[in-house]
N, CA, C and O atoms as a Tinker XYZ file with bonds, in Angstrom:
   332  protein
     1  N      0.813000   -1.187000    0.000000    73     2
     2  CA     0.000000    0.000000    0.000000    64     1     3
     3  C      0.867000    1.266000    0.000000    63     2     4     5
     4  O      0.613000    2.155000   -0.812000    81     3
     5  N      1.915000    1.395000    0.903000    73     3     6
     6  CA     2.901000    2.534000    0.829000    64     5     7
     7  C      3.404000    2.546000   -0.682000    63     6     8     9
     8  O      3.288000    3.554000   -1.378000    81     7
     9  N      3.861000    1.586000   -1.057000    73     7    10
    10  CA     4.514000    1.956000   -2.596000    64     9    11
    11  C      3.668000    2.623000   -3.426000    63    10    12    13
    12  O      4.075000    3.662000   -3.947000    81    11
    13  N      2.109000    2.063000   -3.745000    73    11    14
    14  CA     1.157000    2.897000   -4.320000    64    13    15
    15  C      1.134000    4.177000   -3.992000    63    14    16    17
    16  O      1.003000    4.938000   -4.951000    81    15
    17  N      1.201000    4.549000   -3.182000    73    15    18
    18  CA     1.138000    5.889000   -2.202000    64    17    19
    19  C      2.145000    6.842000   -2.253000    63    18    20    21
    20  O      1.957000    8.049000   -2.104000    81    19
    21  N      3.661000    6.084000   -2.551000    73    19    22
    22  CA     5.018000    7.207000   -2.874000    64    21    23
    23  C      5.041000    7.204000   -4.172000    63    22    24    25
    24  O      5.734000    8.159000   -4.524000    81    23
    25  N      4.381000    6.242000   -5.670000    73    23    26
    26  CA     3.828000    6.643000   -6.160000    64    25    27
    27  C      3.615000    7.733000   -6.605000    63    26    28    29
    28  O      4.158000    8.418000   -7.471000    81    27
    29  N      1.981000    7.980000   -5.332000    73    27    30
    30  CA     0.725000    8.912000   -6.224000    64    29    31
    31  C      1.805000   10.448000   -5.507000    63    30    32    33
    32  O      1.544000   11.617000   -5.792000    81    31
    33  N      2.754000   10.097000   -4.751000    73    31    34
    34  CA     2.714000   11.469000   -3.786000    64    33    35
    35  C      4.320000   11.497000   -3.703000    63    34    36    37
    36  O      4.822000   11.675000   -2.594000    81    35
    37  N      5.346000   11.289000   -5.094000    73    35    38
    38  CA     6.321000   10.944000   -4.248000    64    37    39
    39  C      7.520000   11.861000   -3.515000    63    38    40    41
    40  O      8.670000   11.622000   -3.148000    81    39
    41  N      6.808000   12.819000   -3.499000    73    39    42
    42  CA     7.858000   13.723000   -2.730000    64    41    43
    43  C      7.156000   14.343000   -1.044000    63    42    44    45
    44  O      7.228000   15.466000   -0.544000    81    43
    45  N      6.379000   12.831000   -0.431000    73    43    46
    46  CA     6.253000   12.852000    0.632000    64    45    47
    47  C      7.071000   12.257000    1.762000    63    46    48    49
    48  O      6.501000   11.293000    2.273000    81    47
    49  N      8.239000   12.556000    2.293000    73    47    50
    50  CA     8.992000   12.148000    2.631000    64    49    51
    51  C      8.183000   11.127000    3.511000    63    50    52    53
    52  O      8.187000    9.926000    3.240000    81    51
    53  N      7.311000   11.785000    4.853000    73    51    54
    54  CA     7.334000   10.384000    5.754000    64    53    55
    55  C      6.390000    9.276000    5.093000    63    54    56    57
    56  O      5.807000    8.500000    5.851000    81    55
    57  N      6.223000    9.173000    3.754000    73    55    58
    58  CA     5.240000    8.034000    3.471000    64    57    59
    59  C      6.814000    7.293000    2.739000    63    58    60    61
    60  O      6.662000    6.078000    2.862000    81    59
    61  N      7.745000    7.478000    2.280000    73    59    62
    62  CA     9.234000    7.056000    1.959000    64    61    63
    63  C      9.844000    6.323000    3.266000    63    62    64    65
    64  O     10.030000    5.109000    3.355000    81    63
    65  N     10.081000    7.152000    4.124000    73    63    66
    66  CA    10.331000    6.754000    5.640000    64    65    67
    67  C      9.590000    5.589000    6.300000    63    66    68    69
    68  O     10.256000    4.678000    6.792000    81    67
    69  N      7.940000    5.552000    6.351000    73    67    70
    70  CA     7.363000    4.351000    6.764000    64    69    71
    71  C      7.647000    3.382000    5.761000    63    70    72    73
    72  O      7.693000    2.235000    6.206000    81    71
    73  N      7.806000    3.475000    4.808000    73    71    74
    74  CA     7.342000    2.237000    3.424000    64    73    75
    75  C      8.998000    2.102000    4.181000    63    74    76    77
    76  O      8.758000    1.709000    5.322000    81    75
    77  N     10.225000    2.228000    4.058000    73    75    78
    78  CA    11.079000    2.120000    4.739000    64    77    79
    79  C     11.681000    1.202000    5.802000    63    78    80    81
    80  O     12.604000    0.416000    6.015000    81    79
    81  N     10.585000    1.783000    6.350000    73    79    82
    82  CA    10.534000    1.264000    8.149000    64    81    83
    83  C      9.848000   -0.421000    8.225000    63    82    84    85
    84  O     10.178000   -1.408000    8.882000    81    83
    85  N      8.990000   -0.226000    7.430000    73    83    86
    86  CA     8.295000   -1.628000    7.156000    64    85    87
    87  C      9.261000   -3.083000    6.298000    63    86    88    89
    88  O      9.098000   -4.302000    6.247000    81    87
    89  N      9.904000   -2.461000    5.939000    73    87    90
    90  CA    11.026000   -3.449000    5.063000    64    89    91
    91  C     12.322000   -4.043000    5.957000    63    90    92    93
    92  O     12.792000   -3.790000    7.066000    81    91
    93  N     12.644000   -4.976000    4.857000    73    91    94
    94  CA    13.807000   -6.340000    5.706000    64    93    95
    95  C     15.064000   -4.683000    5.308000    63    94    96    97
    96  O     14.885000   -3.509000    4.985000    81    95
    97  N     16.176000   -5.517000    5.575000    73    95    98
    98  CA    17.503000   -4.182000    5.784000    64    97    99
    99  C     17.460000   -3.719000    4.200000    63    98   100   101
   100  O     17.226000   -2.546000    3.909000    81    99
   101  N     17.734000   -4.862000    3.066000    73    99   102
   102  CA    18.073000   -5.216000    1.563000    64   101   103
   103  C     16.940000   -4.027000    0.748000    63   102   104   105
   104  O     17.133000   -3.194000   -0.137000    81   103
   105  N     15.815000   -4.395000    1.471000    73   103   106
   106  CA    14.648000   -3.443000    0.637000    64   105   107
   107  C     14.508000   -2.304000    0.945000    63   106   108   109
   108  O     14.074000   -1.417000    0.210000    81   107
   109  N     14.871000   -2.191000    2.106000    73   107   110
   110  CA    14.991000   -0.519000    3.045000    64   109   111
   111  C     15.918000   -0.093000    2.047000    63   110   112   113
   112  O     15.402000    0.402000    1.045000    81   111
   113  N     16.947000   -0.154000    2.074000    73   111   114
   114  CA    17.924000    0.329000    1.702000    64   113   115
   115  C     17.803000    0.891000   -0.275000    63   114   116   117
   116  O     18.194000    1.897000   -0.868000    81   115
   117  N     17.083000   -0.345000   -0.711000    73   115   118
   118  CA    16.431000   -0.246000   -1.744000    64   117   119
   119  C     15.514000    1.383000   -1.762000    63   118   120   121
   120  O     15.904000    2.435000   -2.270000    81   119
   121  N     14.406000    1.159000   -1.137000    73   119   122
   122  CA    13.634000    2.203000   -0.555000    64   121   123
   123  C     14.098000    3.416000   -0.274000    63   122   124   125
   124  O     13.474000    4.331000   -0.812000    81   123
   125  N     15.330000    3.821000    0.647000    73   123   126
   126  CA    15.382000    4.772000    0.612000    64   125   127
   127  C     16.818000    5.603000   -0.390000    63   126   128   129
   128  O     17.397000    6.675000   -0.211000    81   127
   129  N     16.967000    4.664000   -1.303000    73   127   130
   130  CA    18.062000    4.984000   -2.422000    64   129   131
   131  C     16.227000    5.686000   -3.378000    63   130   132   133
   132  O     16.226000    6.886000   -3.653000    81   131
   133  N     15.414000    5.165000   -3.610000    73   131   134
   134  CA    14.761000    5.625000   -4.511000    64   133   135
   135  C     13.608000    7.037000   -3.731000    63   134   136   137
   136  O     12.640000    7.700000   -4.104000    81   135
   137  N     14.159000    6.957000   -2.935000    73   135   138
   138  CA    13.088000    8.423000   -1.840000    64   137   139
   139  C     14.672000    9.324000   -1.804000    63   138   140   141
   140  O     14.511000   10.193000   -0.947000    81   139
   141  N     15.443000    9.389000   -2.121000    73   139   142
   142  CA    16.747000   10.382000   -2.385000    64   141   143
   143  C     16.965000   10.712000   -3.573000    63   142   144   145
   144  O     17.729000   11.658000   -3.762000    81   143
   145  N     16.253000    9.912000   -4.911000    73   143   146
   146  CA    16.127000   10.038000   -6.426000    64   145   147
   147  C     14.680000   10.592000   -6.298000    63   146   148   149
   148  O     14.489000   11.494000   -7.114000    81   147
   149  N     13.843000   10.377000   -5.688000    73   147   150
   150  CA    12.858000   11.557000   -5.596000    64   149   151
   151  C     12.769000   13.001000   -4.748000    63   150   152   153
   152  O     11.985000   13.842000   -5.187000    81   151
   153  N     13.396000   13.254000   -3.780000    73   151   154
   154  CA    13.651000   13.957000   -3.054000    64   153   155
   155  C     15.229000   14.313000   -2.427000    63   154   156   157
   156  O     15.541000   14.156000   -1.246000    81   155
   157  N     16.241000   14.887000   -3.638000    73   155   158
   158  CA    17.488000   14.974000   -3.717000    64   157   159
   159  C     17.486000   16.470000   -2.375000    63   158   160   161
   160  O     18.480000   16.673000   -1.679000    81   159
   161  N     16.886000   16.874000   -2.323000    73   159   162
   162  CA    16.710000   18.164000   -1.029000    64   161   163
   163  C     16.550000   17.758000    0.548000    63   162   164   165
   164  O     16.877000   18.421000    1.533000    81   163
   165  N     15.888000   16.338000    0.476000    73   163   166
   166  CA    15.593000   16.096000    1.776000    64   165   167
   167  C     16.955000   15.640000    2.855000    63   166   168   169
   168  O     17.789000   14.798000    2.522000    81   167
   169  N     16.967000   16.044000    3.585000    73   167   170
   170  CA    17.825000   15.516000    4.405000    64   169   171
   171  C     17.520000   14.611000    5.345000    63   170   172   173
   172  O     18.344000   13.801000    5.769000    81   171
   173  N     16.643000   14.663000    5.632000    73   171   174
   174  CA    16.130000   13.733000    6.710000    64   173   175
   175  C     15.816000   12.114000    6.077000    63   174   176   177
   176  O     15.110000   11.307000    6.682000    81   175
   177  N     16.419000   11.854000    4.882000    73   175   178
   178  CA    16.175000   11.097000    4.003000    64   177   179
   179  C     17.519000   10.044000    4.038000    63   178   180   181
   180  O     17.514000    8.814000    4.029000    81   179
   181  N     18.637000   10.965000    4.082000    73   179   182
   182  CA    19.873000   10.700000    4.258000    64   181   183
   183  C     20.100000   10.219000    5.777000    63   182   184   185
   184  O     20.900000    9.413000    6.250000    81   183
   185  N     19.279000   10.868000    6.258000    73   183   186
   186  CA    19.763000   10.938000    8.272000    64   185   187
   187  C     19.329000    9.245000    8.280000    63   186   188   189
   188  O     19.969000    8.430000    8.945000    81   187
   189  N     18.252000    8.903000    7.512000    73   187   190
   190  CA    17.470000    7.497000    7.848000    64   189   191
   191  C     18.328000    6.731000    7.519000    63   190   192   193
   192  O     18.837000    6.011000    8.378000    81   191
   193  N     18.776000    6.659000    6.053000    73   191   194
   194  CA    19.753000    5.872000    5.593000    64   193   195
   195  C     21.078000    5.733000    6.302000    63   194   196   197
   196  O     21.569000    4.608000    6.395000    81   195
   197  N     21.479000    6.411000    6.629000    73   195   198
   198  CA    22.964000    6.692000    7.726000    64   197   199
   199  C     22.174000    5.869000    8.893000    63   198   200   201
   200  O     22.444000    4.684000    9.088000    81   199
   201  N     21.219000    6.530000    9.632000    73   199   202
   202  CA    20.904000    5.649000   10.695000    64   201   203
   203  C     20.783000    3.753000   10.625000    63   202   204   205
   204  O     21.362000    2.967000   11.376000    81   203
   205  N     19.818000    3.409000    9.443000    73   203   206
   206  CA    19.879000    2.190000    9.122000    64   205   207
   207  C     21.142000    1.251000    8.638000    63   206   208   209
   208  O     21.099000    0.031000    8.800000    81   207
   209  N     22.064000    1.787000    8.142000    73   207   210
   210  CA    23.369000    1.363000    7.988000    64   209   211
   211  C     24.190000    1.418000    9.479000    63   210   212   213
   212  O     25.042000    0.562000    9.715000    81   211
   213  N     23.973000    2.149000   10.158000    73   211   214
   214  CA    24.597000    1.914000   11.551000    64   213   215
   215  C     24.047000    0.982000   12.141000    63   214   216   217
   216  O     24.834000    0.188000   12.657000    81   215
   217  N     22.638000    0.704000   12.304000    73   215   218
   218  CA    22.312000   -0.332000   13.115000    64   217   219
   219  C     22.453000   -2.010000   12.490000    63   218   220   221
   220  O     22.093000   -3.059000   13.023000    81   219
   221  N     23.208000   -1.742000   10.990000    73   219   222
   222  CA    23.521000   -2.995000   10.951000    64   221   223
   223  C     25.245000   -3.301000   10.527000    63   222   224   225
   224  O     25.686000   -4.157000    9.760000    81   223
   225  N     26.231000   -1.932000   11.594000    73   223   226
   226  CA    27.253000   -1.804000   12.180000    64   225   227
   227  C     28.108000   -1.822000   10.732000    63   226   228   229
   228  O     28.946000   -2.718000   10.632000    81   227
   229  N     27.960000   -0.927000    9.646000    73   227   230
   230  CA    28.141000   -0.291000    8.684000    64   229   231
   231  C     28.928000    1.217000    8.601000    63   230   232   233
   232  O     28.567000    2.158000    7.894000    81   231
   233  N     29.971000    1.193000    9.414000    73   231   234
   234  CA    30.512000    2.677000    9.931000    64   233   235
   235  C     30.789000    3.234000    8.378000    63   234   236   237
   236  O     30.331000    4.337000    8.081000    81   235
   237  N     31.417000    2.592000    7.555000    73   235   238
   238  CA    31.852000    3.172000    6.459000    64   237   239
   239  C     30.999000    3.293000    5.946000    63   238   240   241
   240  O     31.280000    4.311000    5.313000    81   239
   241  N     29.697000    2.947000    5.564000    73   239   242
   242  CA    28.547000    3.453000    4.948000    64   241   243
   243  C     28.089000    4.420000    4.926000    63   242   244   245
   244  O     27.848000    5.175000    3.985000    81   243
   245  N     27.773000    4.570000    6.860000    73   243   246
   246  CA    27.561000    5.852000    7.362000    64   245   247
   247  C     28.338000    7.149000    6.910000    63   246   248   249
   248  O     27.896000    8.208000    6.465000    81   247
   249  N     29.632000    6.744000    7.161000    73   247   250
   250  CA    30.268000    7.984000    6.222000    64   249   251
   251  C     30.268000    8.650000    5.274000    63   250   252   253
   252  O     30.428000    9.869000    5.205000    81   251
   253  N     30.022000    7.633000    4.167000    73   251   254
   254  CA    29.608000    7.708000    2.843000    64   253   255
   255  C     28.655000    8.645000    2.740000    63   254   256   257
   256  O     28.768000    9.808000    2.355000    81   255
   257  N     27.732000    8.076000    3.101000    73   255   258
   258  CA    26.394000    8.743000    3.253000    64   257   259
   259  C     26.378000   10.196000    3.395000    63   258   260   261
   260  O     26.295000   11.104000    2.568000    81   259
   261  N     26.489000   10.165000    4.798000    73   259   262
   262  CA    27.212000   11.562000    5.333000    64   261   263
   263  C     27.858000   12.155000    4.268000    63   262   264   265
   264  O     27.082000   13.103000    4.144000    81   263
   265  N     28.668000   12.324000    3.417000    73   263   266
   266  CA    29.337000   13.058000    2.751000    64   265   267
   267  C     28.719000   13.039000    1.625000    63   266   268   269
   268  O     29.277000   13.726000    0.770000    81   267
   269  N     27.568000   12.398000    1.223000    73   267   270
   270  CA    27.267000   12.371000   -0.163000    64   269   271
   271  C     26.528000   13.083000    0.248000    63   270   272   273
   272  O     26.558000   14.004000   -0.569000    81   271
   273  N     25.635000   13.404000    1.199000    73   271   274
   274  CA    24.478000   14.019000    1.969000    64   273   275
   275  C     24.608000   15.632000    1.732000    63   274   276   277
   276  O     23.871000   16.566000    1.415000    81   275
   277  N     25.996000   15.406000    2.076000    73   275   278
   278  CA    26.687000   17.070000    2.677000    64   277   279
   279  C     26.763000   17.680000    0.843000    63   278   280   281
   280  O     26.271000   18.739000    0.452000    81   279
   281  N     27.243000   17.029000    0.288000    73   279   282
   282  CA    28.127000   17.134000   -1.241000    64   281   283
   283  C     26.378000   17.852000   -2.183000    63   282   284   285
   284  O     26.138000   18.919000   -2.747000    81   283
   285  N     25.745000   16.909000   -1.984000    73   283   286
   286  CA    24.086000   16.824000   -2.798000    64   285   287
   287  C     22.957000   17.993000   -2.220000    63   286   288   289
   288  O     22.144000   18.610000   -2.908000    81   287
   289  N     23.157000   18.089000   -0.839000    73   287   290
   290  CA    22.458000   19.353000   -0.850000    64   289   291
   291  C     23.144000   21.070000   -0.841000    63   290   292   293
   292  O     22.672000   22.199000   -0.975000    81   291
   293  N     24.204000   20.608000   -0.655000    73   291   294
   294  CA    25.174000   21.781000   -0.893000    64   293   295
   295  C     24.910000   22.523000   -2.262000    63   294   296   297
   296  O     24.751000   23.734000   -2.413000    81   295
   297  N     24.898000   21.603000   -3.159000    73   295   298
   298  CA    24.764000   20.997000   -4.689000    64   297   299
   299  C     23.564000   22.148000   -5.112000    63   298   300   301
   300  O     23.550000   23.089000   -5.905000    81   299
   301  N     22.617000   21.601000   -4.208000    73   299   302
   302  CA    20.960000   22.285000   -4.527000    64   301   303
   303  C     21.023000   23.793000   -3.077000    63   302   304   305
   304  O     20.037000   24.470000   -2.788000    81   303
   305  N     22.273000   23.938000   -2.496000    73   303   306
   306  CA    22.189000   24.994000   -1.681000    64   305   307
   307  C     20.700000   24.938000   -0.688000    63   306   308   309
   308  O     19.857000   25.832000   -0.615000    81   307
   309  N     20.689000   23.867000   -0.117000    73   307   310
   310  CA    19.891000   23.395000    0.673000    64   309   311
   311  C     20.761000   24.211000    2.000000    63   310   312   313
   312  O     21.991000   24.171000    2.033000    81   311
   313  N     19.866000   25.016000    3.173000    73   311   314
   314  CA    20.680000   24.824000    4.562000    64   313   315
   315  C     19.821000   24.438000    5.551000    63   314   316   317
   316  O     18.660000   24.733000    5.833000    81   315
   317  N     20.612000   23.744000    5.995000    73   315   318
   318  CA    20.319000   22.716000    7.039000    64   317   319
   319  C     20.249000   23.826000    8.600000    63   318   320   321
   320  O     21.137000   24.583000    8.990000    81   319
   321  N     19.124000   23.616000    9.127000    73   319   322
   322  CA    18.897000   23.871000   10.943000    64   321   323
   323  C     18.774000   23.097000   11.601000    63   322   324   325
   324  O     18.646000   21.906000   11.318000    81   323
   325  N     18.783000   23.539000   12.534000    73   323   326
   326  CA    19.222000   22.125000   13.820000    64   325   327
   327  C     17.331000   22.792000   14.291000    63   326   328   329
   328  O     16.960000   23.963000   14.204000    81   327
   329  N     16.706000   21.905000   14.637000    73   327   330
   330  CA    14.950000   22.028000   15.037000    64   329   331
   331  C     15.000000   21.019000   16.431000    63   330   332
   332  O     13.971000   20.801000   17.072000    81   331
């Protein structure tokens, strides 16, 4: 049902995030590579992905991430606040 849904809406981040959350590590990861090809601005998109690669003890991923994060919205002059 979420996939239909990022879909009809796909630059809703938390419907990316749950459809996400609901998946094994392989499809998450899947998932939120294609919610960062729809939403190259979001950051909180990146924060998930970094987070989910840590909890399956992925430090260099995390990094990755992190810097592609930093590199891509820089890119689109995105700035980031701390909320």
């Amino acid at each position: 049902m979420l996939a239909k849904a990022v879909q009809c809406v796909p630059r809703s981040t938390e419907l990316w995030l749950a459809w996400a959350k609901l998946e094994s590590y392989e499809k998450a990861r899947a998932v939120l590579n294609r919610a960062r090809d729809a939403n190259p601005t979001d950051y909180t998109i990146y924060v998930a992905a970094a987070k989910l690669e840590e909890a399956q003890a992925n430090s260099d991923l995390v990094s990755k991430i992190i810097h592609k994060a930093i590199r891509n919205l820089q890119k689109h002059q995105v700035s980031m606040t701390r909320d």
